[in-house]
C-alpha positions as CSV (number, residue, x, y, z in Angstrom):
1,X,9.6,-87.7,60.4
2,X,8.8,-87.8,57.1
3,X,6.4,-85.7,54.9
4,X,4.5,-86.5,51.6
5,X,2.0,-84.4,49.9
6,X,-1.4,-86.1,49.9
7,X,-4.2,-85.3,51.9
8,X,-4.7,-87.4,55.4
9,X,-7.1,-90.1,55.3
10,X,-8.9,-90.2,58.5
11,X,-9.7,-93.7,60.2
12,X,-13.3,-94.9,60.8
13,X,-14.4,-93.1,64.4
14,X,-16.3,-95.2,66.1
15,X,-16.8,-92.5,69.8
16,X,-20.1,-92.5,71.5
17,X,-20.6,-89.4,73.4
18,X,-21.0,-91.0,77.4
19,X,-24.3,-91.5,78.7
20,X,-25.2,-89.2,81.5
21,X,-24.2,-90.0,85.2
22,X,-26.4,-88.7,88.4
23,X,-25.1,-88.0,91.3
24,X,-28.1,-89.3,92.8
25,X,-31.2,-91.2,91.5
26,X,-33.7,-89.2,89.7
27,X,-32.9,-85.8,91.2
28,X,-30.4,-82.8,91.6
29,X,-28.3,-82.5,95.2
30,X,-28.5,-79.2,97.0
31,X,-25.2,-76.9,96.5
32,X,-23.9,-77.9,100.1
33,X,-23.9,-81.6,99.2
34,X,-22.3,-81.4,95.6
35,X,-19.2,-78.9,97.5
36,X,-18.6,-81.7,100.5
37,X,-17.8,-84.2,97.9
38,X,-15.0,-81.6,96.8
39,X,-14.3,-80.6,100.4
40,X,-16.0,-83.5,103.3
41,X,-15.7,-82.7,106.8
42,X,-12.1,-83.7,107.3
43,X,-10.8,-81.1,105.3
44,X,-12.7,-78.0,107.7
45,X,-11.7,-80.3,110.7
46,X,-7.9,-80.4,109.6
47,X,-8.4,-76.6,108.9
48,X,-9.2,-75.7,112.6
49,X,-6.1,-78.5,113.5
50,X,-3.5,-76.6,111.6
51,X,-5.1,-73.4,112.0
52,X,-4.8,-73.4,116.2
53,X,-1.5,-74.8,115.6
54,X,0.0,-72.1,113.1
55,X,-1.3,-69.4,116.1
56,X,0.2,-71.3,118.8
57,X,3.7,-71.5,116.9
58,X,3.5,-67.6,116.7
59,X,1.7,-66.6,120.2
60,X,-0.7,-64.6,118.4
61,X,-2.4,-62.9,121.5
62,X,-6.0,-63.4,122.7
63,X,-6.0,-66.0,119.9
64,X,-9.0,-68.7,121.4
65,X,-9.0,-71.6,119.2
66,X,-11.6,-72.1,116.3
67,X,-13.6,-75.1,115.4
68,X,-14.7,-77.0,112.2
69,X,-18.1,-75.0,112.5
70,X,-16.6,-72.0,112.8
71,X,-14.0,-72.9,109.7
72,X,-17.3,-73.6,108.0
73,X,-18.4,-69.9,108.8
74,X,-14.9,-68.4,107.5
75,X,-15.5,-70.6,104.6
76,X,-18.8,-68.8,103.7
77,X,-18.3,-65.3,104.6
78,X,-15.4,-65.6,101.8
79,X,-17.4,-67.1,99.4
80,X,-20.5,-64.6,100.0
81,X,-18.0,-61.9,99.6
82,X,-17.2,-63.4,96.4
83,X,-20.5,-62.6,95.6
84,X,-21.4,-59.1,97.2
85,X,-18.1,-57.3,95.7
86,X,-17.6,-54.7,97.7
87,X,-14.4,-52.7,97.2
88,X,-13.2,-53.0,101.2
89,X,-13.6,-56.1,103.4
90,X,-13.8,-53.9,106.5
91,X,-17.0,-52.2,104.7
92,X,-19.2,-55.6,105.1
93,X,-19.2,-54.6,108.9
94,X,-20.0,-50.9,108.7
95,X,-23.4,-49.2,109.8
96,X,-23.6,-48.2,106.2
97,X,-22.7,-51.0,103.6
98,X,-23.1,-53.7,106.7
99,X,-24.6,-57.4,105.7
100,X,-26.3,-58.8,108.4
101,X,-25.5,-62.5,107.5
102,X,-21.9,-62.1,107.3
103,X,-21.4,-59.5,110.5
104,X,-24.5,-61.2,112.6
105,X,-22.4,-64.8,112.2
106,X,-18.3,-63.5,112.8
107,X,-16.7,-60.1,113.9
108,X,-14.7,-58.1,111.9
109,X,-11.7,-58.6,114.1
110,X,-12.2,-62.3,114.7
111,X,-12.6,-62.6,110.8
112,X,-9.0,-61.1,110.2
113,X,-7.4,-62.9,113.1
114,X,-8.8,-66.3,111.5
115,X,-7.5,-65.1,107.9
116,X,-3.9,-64.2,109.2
117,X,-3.6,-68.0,111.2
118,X,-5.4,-70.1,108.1
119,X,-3.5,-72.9,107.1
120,X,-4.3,-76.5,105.8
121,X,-0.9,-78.2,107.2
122,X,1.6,-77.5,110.0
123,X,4.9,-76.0,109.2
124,X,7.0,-78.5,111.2
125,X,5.9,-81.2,109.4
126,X,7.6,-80.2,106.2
127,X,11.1,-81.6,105.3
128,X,14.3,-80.6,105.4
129,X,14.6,-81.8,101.6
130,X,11.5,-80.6,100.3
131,X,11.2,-79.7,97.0
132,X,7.4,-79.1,96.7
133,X,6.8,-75.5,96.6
134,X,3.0,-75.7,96.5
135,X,3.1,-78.1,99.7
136,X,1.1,-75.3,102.0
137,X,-1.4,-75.9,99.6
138,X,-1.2,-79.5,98.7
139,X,-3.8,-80.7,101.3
140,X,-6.9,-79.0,99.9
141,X,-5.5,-79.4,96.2
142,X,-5.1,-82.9,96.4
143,X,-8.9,-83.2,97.7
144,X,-10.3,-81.1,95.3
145,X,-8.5,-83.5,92.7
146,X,-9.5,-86.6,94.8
147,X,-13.2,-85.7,93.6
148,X,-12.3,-84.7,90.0
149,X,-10.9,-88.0,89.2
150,X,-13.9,-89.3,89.9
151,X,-16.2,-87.7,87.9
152,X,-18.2,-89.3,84.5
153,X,-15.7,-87.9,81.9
154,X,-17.0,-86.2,78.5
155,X,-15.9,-86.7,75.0
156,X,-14.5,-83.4,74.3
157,X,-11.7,-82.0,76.1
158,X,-8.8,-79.6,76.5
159,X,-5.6,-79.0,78.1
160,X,-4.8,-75.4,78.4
161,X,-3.3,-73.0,80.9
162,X,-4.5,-71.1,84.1
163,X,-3.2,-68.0,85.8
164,X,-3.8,-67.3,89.7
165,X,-3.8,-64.5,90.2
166,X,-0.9,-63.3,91.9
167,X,1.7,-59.9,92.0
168,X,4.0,-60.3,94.8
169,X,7.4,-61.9,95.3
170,X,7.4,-65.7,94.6
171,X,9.9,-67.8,92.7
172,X,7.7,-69.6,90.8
173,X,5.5,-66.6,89.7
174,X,5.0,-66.2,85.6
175,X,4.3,-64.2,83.0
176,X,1.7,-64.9,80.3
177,X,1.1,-62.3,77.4
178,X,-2.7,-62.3,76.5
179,X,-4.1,-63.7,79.8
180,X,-6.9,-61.7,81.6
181,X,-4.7,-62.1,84.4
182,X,-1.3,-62.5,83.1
183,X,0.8,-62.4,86.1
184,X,0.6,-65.2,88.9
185,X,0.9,-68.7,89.4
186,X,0.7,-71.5,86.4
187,X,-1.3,-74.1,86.4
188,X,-2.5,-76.5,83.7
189,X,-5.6,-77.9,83.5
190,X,-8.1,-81.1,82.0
191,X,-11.5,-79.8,81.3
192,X,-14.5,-80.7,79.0
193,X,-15.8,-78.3,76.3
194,X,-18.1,-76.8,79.4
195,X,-15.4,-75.8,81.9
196,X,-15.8,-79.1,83.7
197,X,-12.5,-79.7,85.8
198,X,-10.9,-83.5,85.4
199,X,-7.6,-83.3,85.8
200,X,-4.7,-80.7,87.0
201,X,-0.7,-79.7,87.7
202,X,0.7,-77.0,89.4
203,X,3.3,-75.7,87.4
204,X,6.5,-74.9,89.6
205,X,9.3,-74.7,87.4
206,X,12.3,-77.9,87.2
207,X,10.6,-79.4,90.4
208,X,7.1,-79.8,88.4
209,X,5.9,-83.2,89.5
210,X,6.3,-84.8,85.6
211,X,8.7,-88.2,84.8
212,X,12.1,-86.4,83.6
213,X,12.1,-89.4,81.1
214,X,9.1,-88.3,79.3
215,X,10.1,-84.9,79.3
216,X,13.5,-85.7,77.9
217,X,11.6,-87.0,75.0
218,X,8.0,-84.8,74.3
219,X,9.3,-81.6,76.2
220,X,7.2,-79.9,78.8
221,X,4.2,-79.6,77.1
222,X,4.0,-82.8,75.6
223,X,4.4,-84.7,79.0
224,X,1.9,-82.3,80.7
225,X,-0.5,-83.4,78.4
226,X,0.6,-87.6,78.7
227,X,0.5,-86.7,82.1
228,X,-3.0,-85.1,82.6
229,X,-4.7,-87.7,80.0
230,X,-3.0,-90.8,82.1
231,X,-6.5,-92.4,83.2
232,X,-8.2,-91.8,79.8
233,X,-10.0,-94.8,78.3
234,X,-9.0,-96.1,75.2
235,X,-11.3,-94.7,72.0
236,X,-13.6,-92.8,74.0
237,X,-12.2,-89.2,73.8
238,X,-11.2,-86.1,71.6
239,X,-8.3,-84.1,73.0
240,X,-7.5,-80.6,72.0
241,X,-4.6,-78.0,72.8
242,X,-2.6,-75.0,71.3
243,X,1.0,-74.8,70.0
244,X,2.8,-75.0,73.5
245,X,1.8,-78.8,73.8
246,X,1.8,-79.8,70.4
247,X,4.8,-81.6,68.8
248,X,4.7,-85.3,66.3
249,X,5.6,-87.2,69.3
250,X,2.8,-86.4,71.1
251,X,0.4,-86.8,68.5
252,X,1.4,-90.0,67.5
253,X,1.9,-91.2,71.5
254,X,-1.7,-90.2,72.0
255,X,-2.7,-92.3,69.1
256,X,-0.7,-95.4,70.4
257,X,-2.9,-94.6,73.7
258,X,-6.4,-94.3,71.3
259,X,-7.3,-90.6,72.0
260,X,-8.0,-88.8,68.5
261,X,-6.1,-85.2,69.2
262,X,-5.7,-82.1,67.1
263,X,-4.4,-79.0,67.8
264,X,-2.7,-75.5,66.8
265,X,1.2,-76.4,66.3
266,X,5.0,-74.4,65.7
267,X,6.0,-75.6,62.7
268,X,10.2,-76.1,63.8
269,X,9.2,-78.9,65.5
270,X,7.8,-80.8,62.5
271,X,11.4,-81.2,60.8
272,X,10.3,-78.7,58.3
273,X,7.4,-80.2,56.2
274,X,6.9,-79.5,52.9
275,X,4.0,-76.9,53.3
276,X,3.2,-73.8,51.5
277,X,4.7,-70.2,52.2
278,X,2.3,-67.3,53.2
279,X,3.0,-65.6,50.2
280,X,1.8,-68.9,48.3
281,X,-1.3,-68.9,50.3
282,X,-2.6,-65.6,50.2
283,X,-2.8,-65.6,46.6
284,X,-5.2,-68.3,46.9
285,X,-7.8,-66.5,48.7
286,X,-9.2,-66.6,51.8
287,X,-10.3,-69.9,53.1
288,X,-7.5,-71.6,50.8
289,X,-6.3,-75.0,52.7
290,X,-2.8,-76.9,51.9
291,X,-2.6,-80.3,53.7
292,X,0.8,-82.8,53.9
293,X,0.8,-86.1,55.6
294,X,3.2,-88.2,57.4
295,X,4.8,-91.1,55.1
296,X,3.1,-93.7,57.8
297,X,-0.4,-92.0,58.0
298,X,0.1,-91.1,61.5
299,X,0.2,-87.5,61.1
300,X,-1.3,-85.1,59.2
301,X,-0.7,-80.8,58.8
302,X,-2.8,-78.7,57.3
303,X,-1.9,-74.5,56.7
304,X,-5.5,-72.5,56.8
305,X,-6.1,-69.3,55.3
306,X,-8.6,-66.7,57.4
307,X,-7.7,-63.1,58.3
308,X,-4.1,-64.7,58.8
309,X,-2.7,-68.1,58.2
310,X,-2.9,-70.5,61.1
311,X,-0.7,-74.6,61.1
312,X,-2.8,-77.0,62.9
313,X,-2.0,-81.2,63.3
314,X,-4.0,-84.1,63.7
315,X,-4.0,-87.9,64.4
316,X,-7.6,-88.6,63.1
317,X,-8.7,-85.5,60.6
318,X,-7.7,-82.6,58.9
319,X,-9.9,-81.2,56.1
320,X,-12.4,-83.7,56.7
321,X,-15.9,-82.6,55.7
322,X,-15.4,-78.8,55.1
323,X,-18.0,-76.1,55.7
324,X,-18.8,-72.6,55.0
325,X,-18.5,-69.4,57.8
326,X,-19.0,-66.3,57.2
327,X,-16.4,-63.6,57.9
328,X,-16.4,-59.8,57.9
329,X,-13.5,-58.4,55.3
330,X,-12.6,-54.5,55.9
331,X,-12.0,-53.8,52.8
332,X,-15.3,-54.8,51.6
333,X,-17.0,-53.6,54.3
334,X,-19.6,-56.5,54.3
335,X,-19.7,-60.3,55.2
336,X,-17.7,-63.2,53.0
337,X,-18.6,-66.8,53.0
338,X,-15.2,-68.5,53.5
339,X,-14.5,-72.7,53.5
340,X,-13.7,-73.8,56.8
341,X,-11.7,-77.5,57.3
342,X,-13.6,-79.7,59.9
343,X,-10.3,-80.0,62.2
344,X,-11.0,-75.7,62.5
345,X,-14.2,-76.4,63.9
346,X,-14.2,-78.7,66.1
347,X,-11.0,-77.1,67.6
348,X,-12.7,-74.2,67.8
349,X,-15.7,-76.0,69.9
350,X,-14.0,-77.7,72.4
351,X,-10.7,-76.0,72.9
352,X,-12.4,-73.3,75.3
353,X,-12.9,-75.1,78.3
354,X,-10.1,-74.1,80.5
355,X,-10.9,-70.4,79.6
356,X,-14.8,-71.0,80.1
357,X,-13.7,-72.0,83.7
358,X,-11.9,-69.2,84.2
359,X,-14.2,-66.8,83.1
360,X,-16.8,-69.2,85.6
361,X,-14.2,-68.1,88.3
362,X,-13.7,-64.8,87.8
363,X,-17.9,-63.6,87.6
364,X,-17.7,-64.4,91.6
365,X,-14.4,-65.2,92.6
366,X,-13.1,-64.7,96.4
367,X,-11.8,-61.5,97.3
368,X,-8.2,-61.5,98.4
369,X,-6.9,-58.3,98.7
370,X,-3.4,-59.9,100.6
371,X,0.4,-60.5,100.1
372,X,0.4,-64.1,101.4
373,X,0.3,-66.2,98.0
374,X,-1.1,-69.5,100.2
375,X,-4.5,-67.5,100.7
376,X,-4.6,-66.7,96.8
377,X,-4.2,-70.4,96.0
378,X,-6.3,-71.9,98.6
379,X,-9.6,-69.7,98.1
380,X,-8.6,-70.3,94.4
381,X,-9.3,-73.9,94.6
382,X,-12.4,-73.3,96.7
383,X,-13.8,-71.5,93.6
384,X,-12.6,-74.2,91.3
385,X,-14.9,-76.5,94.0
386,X,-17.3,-74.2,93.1
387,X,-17.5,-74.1,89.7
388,X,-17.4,-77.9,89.1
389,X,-20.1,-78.7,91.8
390,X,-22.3,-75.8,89.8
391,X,-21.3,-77.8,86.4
392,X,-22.4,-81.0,88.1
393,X,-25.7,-79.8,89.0
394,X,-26.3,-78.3,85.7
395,X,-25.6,-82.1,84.4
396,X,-27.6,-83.5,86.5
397,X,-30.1,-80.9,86.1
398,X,-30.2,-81.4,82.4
399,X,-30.3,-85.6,82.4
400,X,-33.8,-85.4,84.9
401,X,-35.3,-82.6,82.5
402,X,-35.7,-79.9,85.0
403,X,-37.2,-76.9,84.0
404,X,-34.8,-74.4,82.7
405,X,-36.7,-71.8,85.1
406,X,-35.9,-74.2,88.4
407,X,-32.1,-74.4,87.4
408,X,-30.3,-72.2,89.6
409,X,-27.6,-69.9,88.3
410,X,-23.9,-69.6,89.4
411,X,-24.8,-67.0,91.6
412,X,-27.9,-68.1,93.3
413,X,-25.7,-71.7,93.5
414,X,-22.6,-70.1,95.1
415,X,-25.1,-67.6,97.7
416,X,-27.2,-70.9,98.3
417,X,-23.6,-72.5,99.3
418,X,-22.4,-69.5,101.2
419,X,-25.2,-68.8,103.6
420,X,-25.2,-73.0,104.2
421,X,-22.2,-72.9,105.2
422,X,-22.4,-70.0,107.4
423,X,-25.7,-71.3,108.9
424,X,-24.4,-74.9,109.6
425,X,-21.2,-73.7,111.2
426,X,-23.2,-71.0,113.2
427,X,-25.7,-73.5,114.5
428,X,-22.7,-75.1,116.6
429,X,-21.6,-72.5,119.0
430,X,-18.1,-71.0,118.0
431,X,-15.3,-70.2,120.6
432,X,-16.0,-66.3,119.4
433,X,-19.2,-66.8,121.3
434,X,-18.0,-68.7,124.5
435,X,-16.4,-65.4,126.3
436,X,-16.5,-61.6,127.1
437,X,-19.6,-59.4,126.6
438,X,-22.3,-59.8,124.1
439,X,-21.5,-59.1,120.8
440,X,-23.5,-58.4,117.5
441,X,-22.7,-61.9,116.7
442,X,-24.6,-63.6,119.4
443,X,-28.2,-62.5,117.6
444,X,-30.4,-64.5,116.1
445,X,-30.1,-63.7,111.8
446,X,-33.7,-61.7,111.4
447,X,-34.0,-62.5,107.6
448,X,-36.6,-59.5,106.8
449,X,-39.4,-60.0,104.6
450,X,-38.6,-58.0,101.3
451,X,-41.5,-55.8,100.1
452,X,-42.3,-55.4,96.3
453,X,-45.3,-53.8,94.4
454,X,-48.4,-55.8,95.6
455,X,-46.8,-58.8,97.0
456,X,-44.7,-59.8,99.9
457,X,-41.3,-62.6,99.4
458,X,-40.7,-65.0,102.3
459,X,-36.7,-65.5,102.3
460,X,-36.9,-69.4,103.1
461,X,-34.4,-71.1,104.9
462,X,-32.0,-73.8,102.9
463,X,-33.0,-77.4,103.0
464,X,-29.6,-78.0,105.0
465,X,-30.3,-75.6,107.6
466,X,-33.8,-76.2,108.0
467,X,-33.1,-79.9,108.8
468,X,-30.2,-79.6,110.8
469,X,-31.6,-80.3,114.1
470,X,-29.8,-78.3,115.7
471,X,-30.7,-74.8,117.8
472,X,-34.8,-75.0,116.1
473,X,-36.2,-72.7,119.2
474,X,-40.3,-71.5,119.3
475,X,-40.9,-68.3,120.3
476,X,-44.2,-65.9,120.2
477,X,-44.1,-62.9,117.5
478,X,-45.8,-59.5,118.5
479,X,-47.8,-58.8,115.7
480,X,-51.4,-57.8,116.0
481,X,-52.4,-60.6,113.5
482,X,-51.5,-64.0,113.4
483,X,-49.6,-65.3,110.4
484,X,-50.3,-68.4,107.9
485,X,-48.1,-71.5,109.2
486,X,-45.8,-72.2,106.4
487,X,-46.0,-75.8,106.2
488,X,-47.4,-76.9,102.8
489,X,-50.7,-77.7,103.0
490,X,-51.6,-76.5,106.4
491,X,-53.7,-72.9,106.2
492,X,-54.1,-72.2,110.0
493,X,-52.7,-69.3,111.5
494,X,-49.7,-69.0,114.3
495,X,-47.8,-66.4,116.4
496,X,-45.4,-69.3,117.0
497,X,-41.9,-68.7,115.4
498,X,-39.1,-70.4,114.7
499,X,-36.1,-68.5,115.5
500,X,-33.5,-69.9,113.5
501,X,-35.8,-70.0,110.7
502,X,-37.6,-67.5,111.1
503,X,-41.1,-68.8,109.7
504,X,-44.1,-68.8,111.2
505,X,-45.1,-72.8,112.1
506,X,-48.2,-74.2,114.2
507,X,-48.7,-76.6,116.7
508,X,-52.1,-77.6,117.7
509,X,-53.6,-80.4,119.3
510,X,-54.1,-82.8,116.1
511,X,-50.8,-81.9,113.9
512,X,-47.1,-80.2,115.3
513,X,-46.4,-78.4,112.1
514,X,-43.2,-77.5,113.7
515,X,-41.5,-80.9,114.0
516,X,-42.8,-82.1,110.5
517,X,-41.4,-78.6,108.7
518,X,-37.8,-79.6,110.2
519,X,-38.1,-83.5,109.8
């Protein structure tokens, strides 16, 4: 490495933002769909395998084995909690905090039995020489990532770090100052400036799944990064990370590999470049820039003034085309305009995404209140499904130009997903259901008509459920009037009821309302 003092000159960029991708032609998928790309069948029907298994191994008594449906169910009810927050589990079954869709569909007991037996793999079937210590979780990780790798890749991404959430005794738990969650599991992530998940590791110390060759070499951080950008096109991206990744190998790697990176840096492991002390700098000013190069234009470092003085590296721009922020100084008690260099702001715009998923995450994430650390990390990546099937939407949302007021939120996404999946599995009947008395959970859901001001709000049933085809029954309400059918376009009225649905739907001698509402 060696250092000159002249300013970088950047290359000619010649990166065209990608062109949007549907997931379907000319319209947006319903939340069930996007999630079964993350998560298809397999995955719930390996769930029940493994799941029977792990309570066989153990006798757990009066155990009766569950099904994909039900695993479906489970699924949901977690997901809705997610949602709901209440404080206690146990309270989304009492008289007075109870939630008809999640106690109507699964007891309470039955719920807790299915959460102590849940597991993706069996136990025998790991090695004597294993040295995978995420390989409980493996199965539904590697499917989420399956998916991921397939997705339409942005121009703007990050690597970054992500914390599970996790307290209790585990070898390969860490400890990250200034996290919101800063004790729990490690991993590090690929996302786009939006929180868009591409690419990911699970950190687990010297048995980390990373060439030893390349580590040798760039250090951990740097082969995370080679590592996570592997299947990167050539000239099509802008990568972006903080001083834990950063190092001149890396830098001038990725630009053998034609991704432009930049990123915050620890200046002892740039062989000491000729930059400016702090002292030096602050009697510039605020805003004051100083900006060395690498002798063979590869490399360029650049030492910006703001409240403090902050290093940051580049292989395709440092000062750039400079603008001006504004910036509150205390002792002035009023706003500054201070120069900002380019590489400062379009780190600052796209190095967020990893912490934009996590704050995605945490609005609704799954309750686990438990000491087992495979529950945290496989409900984890259910919310991670989660997130990146909302983000896909929204995409595909945006490239169709729906109306901003028809876009779903992450919440009315992640409910919409929840009570599918509880109505699909609970349209299949569930062993729960196949023995001893009558139970709370053999009832039909009654979705109740919510009353406001002057108007009343039919609770519709999801386009999954309602096409389903499977346990549609008529029956006759008791009300004094009859209601309109809710078919589009038909105004007659009906006592006729469907019970899974619950909406009124007429069948007369020229139309059968019913069959075309579920077809």
């Amino acid at each position: 490495m060696k250092w000159t003092n002249k300013p970088f000159v950047s290359n000619s960029l010649s990166i065209s933002p990608p062109v949007p991708e549907l997931s379907t032609t000319y319209m947006t998928l319903s939340p069930i769909e996007y999630f079964s790309k993350y998560f298809p069948e397999v995955e719930f029907e390996n769930m029940a395998k493994f799941t029977n298994i792990y309570a066989k191994q153990n006798n757990f008594l009066k155990y009766v084995d569950t099904t994909p449906s039900e695993m479906k169910v489970f699924v949901g009810i977690h997901l809705k909690i997610g949602c709901l927050k209440h404080t206690r589990i146990r309270a989304y079954w009492t008289n007075e905090d109870r939630v008809n869709i999640i106690a109507d569909n699964m007891s309470r007991n039955r719920f807790f039995q299915l959460r102590s037996c849940f597991h993706v793999m069996n136990n025998d079937d790991i090695p004597d020489n294993n040295v995978d210590k995420f390989i409980k979780v493996r199965p539904l990780y590697n499917s989420f990532l399956n998916r991921c790798k397939e997705l339409p890749i942005e121009t703007n991404l990050a690597v970054d770090e992500q914390m599970v959430k996790f307290k209790g005794k585990l070898s390969v738990k860490q400890y990250m100052k200034g996290k919101p969650c800063p004790w729990g599991i490690k991993h590090f992530l690929l996302c786009s400036y939006n929180g868009m998940v591409y690419n990911m590791i699970l950190y687990q110390g010297s048995s980390t799944e990373i060439n030893q060759e390349m580590q040798k070499k760039y250090g951990l951080g740097g082969s995370i990064v080679l590592q996570l950008v592997e299947n990167l096109n050539k000239n099509k991206h802008y990568l972006f990370f903080d001083n834990f990744f950063g190092s001149y190998n890396l830098f001038t790697s990725l630009d053998f590999l034609g991704i432009k990176a930049a990123g915050t840096i620890r200046i002892n492991r740039f062989a000491n470049p000729p930059v400016i002390s702090d002292k030096e700098l602050n009697t510039l000013g605020r805003g004051a820039s100083y900006e060395v190069s690498s002798t063979d234009g590869k490399v360029s470092l650049i030492k910006w003034l703001d409240n403090k003085s902050v290093i940051l590296a580049s292989n395709f721009v440092t000062s750039g085309n400079p603008d001006i922020v504004k910036r509150y100084d205390k002792k002035k008690k009023t706003y500054v305009e201070v120069g900002r260099p380019e590489i400062v702001k379009l780190y600052n715009d796209s190095m967020g995404g990893v912490d934009l998923h996590d704050q995605l995450i945490s609005y609704y994430r799954v309750f686990i209140k438990s000491r087992k650390w495979t529950l945290r990390m496989l409900f984890h990546s259910f919310d991670m499904a989660t997130c990146n099937s909302w983000l896909e939407y929204k995409n595909d949302a945006e490239a169709i130009n729906l109306p901003k007021k028809k876009v779903m939120d992450l919440l009315g996404f992640k409910q919409n997903l929840a009570s599918t999946l509880i109505s699909l599995g609970s349209s299949v009947e569930t062993p729960s259901r196949k023995r001893g008395r009558p139970s709370s959970s053999n009832k039909i859901i009654d979705q109740p008509k919510t009353r406001t001001k002057n108007r009343v709000i039919d609770r519709y049933p999801t386009d999954a459920t309602r096409k389903d085809n499977i346990s549609h029954y008529v029956y006759m309400d008791k009300l004094r009037d009859a209601t309109f059918c809710k078919l589009e376009g038909c105004k007659k009225r009906t006592h006729m009821v469907c019970k899974k649905c619950n909406v009124n739907l007429c069948i007369t001698k020229n139309r059968n309302c019913f069959y075309d509402y579920h077809n």
